[in-house]
C-alpha positions as CSV (number, residue, x, y, z in Angstrom):
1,X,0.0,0.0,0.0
2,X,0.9,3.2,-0.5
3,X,2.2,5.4,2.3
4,X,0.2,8.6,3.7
5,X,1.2,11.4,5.2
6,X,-0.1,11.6,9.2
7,X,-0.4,13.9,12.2
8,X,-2.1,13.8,14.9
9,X,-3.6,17.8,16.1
10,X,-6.1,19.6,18.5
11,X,-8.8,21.4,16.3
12,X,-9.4,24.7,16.8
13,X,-12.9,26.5,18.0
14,X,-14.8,28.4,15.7
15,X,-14.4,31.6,17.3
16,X,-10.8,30.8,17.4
17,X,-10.9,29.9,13.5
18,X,-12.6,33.6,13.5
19,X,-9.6,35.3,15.0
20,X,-6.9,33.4,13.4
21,X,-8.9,34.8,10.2
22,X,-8.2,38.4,11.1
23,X,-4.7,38.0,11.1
24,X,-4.4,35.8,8.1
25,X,-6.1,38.4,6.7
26,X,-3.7,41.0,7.3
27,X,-0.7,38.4,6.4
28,X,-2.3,37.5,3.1
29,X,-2.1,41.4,2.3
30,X,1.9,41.1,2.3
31,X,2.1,39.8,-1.1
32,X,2.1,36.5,-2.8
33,X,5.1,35.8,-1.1
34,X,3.2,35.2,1.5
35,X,0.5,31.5,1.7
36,X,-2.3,31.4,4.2
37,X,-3.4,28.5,5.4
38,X,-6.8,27.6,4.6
39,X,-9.7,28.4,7.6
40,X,-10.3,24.4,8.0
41,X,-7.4,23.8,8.2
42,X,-6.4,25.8,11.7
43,X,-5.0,23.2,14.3
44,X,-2.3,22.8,17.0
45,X,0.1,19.7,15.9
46,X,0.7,17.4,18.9
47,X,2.8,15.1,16.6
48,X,4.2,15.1,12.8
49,X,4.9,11.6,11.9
50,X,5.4,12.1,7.8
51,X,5.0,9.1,5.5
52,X,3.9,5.9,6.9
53,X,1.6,2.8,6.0
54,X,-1.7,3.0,5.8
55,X,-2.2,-0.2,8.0
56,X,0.0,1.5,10.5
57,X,-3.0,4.0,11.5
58,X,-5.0,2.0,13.6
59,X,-2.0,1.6,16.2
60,X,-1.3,5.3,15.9
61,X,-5.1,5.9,16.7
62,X,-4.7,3.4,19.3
63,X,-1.5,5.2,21.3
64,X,-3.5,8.4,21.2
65,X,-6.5,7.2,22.5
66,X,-4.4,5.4,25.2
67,X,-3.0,9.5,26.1
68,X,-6.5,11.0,25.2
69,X,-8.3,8.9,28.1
70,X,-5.7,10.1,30.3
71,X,-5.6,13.8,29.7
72,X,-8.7,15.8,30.8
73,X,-10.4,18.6,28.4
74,X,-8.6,21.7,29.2
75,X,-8.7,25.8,28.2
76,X,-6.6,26.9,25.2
77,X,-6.0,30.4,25.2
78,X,-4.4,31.1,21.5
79,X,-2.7,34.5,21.6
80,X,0.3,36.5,20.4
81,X,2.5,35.7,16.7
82,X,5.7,34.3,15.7
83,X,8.5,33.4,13.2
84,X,10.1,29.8,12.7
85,X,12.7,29.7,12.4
86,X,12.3,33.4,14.1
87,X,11.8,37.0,13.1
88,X,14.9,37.4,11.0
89,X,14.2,34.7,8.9
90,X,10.8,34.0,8.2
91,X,9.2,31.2,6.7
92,X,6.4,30.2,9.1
93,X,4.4,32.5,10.7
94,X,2.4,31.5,13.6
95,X,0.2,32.2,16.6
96,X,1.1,31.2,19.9
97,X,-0.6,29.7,23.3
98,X,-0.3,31.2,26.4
99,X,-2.7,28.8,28.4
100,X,-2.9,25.3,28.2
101,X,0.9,25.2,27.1
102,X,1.3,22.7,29.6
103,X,-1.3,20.1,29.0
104,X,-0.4,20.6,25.4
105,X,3.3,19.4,26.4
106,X,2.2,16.8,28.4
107,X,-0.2,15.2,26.0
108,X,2.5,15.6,23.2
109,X,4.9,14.0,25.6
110,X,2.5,10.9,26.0
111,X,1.8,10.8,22.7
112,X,5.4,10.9,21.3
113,X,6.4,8.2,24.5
114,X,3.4,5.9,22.9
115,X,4.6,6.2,19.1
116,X,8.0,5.7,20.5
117,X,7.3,2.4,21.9
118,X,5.7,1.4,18.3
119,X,9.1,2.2,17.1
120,X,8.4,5.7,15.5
121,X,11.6,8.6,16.6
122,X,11.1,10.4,19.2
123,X,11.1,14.2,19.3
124,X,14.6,16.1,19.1
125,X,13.3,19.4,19.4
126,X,11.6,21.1,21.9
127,X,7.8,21.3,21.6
128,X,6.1,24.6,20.6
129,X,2.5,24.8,20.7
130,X,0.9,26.9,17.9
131,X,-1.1,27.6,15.0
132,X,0.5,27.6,11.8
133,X,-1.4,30.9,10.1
134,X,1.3,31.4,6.6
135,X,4.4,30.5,5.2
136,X,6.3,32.4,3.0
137,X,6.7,30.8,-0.4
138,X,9.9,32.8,-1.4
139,X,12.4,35.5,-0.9
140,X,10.9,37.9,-2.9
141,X,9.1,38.8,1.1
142,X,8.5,42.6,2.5
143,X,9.8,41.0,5.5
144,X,9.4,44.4,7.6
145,X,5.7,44.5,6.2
146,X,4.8,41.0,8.2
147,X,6.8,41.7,10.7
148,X,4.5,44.8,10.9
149,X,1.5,42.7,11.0
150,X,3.2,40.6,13.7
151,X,3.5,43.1,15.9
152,X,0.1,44.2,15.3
153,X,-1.3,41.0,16.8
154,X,1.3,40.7,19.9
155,X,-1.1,40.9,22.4
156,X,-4.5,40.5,20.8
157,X,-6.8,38.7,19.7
158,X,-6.4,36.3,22.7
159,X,-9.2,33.5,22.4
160,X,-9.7,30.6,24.8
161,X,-11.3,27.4,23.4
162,X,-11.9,23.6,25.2
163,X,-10.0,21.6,24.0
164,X,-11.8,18.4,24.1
165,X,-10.8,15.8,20.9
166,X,-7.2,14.5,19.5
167,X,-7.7,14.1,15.8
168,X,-5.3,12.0,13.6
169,X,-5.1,13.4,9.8
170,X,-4.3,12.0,6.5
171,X,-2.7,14.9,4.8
172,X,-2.6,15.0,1.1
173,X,-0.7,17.7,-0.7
174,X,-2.4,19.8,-3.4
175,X,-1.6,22.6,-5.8
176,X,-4.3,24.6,-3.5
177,X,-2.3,23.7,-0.6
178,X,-3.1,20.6,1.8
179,X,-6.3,18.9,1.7
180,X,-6.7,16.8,5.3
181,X,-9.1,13.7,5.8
182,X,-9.7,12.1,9.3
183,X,-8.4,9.3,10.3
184,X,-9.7,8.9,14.0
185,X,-10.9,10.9,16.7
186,X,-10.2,10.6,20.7
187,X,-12.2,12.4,23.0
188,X,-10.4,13.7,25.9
189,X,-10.9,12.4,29.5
């Protein structure tokens, strides 16, 4: 069979969807540089796992139901926008969490402990909850202009949301960007 893409996310609320709009709107008037990411599309990552087999979904579902039973809902509050790799050198630009942070970590670290023992890597980075809003597609950037629009959005909007399913995704590339199909849903607690 042939291998599918896979990650594994916390869904955003639609009032949060709302505000991520706001500033994707502002972002998406920085030039074509500069790649939006589609409203149903809005989700925190817990865990990228890339290419792998089909038949290998039902024991990644399985793992994170396994960390979704043992992780109560919890508050989100999505708020304030960054750079990866960081300011200087933009190519994803992002909006942050300042509550929840910690349940996030802790159900990416069960998560990534569970996939581990199935024999997928482990994390070598740190984990950084967020919401991917744009990437930029080239150089050809008015990087002061988003940074501009960063700024703008520092603060505000800050929107709390429950966070209450894990979702796995099949993500499938597209020349309109990705297109993602469930795979399996976990309800917290």
């Amino acid at each position: 069979m042939k291998p599918v893409r896979t990650f594994i996310a916390i869904n955003l609320s639609s009032s949060a969807r709302d505000a991520a709009e706001s500033i994707m709107g502002d972002l998406a008037q920085c030039g074509d540089a500069v790649r939006t990411v589609h409203r149903e599309n809005l989700h925190i990552t817990l865990k990228f796992l890339g290419e792998i087999q089909i038949e290998e979904t039902v024991n990644v579902c399985r793992v994170v139901t396994q960390a979704a039973l043992m992780t109560p809902k919890f508050s989100v509050v999505a708020s304030g926008t960054g750079a990866f790799p960081d300011r200087e050198r933009l190519r994803v630009i992002w909006w942050g969490t300042t509550e929840g942070s910690e349940q996030l970590d802790a159900l990416h670290d069960l998560i990534d402990q569970g996939l581990s023992n199935l024999g997928y890597p482990g994390e070598t980075k740190k984990y950084h909850p967020h919401v991917t809003l744009a990437r930029v597609r080239s150089r050809e950037l008015d990087a002061d202009q988003v940074r501009v629009v960063m700024d703008k959005y520092a603060e505000e909007p800050s929107v709390e949301f429950l966070a209450e399913e894990i979702v796995v995704y099949s993500s499938f590339l597209g020349p309109d960007g990705p297109r993602y199909e469930v795979v399996g849903r976990s309800p917290l607690g």
